[in-house]
C-alpha positions in Angstrom: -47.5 -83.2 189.8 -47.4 -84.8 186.2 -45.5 -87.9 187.3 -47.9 -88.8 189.7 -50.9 -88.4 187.4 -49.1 -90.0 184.7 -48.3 -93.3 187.5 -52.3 -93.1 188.2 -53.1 -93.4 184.5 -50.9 -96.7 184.4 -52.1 -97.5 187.6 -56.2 -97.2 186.9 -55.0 -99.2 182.9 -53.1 -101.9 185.1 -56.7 -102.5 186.8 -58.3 -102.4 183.9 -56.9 -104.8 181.9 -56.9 -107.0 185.1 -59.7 -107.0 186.3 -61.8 -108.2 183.9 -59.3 -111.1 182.8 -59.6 -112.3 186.5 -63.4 -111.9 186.4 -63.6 -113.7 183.3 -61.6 -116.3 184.3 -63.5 -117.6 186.8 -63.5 -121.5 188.3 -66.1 -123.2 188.6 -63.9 -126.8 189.4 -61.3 -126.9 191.9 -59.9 -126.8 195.2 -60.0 -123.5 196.6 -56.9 -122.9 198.8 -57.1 -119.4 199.3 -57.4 -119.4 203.0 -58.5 -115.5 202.4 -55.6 -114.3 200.6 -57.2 -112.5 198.3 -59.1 -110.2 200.6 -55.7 -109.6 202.4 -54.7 -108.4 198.6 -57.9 -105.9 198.5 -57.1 -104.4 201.6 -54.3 -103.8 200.7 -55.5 -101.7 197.3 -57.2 -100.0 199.6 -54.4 -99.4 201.8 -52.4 -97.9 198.3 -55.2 -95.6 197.9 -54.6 -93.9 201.2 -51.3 -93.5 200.2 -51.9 -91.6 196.9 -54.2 -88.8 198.4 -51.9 -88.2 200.9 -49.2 -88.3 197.9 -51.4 -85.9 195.6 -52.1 -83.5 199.3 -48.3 -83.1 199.7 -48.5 -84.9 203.0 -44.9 -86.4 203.7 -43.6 -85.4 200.3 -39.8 -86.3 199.8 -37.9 -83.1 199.0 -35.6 -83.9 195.9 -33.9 -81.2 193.5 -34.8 -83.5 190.5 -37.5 -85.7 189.2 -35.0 -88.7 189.4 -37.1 -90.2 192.4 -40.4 -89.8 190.0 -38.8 -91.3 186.7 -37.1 -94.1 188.6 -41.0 -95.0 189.6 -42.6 -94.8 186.1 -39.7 -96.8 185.4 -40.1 -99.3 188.1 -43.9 -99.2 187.7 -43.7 -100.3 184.2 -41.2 -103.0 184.6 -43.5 -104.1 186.9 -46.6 -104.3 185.5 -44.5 -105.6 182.2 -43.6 -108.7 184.4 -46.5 -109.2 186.3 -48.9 -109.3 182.6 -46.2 -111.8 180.9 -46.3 -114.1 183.9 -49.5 -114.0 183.4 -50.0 -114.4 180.0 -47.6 -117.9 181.1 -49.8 -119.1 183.3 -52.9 -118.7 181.2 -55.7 -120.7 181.9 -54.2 -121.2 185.3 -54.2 -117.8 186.8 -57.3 -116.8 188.8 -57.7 -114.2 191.1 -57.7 -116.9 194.6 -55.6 -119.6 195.3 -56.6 -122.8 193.2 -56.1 -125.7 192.1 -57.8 -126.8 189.2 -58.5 -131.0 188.0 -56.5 -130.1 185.1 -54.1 -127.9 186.5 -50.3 -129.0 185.9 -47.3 -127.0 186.8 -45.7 -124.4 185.0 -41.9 -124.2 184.3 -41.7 -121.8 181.8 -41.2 -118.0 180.8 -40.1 -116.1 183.5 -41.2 -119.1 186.0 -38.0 -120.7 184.9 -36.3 -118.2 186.8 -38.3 -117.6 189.6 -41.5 -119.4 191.1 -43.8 -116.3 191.7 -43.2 -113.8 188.9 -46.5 -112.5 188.7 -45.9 -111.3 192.8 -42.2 -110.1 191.5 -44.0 -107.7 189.1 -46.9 -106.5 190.9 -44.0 -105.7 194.4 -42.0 -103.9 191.7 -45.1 -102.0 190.2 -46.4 -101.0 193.4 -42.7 -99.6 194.7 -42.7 -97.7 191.4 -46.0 -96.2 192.0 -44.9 -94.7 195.3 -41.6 -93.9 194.3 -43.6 -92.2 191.3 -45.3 -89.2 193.8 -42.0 -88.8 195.9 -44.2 -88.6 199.3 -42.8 -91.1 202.1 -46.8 -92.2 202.8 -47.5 -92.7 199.0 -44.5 -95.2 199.1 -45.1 -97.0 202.5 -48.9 -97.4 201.7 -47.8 -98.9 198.2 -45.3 -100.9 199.2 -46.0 -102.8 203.2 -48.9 -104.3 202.6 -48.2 -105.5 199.2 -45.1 -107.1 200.9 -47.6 -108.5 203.7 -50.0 -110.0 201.0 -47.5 -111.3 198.9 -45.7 -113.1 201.6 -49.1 -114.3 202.6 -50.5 -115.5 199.4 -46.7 -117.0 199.0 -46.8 -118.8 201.7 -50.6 -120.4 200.8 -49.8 -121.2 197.1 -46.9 -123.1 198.0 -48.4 -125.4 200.2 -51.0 -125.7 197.8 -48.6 -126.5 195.2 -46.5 -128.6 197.7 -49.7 -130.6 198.1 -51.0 -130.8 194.3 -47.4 -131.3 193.0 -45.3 -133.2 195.7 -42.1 -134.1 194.7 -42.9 -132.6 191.3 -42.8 -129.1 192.8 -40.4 -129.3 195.8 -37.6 -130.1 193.0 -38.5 -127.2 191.2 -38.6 -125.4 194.6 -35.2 -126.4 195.0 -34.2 -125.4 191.8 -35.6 -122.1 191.8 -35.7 -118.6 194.2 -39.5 -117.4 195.1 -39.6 -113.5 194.0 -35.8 -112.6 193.0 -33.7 -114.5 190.6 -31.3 -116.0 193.1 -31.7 -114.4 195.6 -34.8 -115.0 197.3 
């Protein structure tokens, strides 16, 4: 039970860190193209959260010999959340918690967007599959994993008509030029 409450810890920082930067990072000029995405994103927290009682109750555990499964997920959630905060930290000013487009905004080509156009969605896929990989329970890794995959290719799909619309040409080169979530690949 160690490696899940360790995965929790990292899990409870991960929001704490976040949180506030979204919250004080908020926009008061801008077109908001969220079309609800980020309520889609907070159900499916609370979705994950469903999954890790059920994970800590021993509901749908995954019998393994080792901790392999559990290591692999601290490992994955790390990566993750590693990814996710230096995409993040590239973006700067630019991040927020909804879709939006700010008067200033401009589009950015570099870091890890070089390789990829939504890193910060890469990270947080790869963070939550490492926290349910983390409790070795089958319901602790579908609940952290589907409806992040739902709300990711959601959101995806929003920002990048957003970004079609704000960038035009501008961004459906670099579209061309690079994968959405895996470096090519996808």
């Amino acid at each position: 039970m160690t490696i899940p409450i360790i995965a929790v810890v990292i899990r409870v920082v991960w929001l704490a860190v976040e949180y506030p930067y979204l919250r004080g990072h908020k926009v008061s000029s801008g077109k908001n193209w969220d079309r609800h995405s980020a309520k889609l994103w907070d159900i499916a927290n609370a979705i994950e959260c469903v999954g890790l009682v059920l994970g800590f109750l021993g509901i749908g555990r995954i019998h393994v010999e080792s901790n392999i499964l559990g290591i692999l997920g601290l490992t994955f959630l790390l990566a993750g959340v590693a990814i996710r905060w230096a995409s993040i930290y590239t973006l700067g000013k630019f991040f927020t918690g909804i879709v939006l487009i700010k008067e200033d905004h401009r589009l950015i080509r570099s870091g890890l967007y070089t390789h990829v156009r939504h890193p910060a969605y890469t990270g947080a896929l790869l963070a939550h599959l490492g926290l349910g990989l983390a409790f070795t329970n089958w319901f602790s890794l579908l609940l952290s994993v589907f409806p992040y995959i739902v709300a990711v290719t959601y959101r995806v799909h929003v920002e990048e008509q957003a970004l079609r619309d704000a960038f035009g040409s501008e961004y459906l080169t670099y579209a061309r030029d690079t994968k959405r979530l895996i470096p090519k690949v996808y």
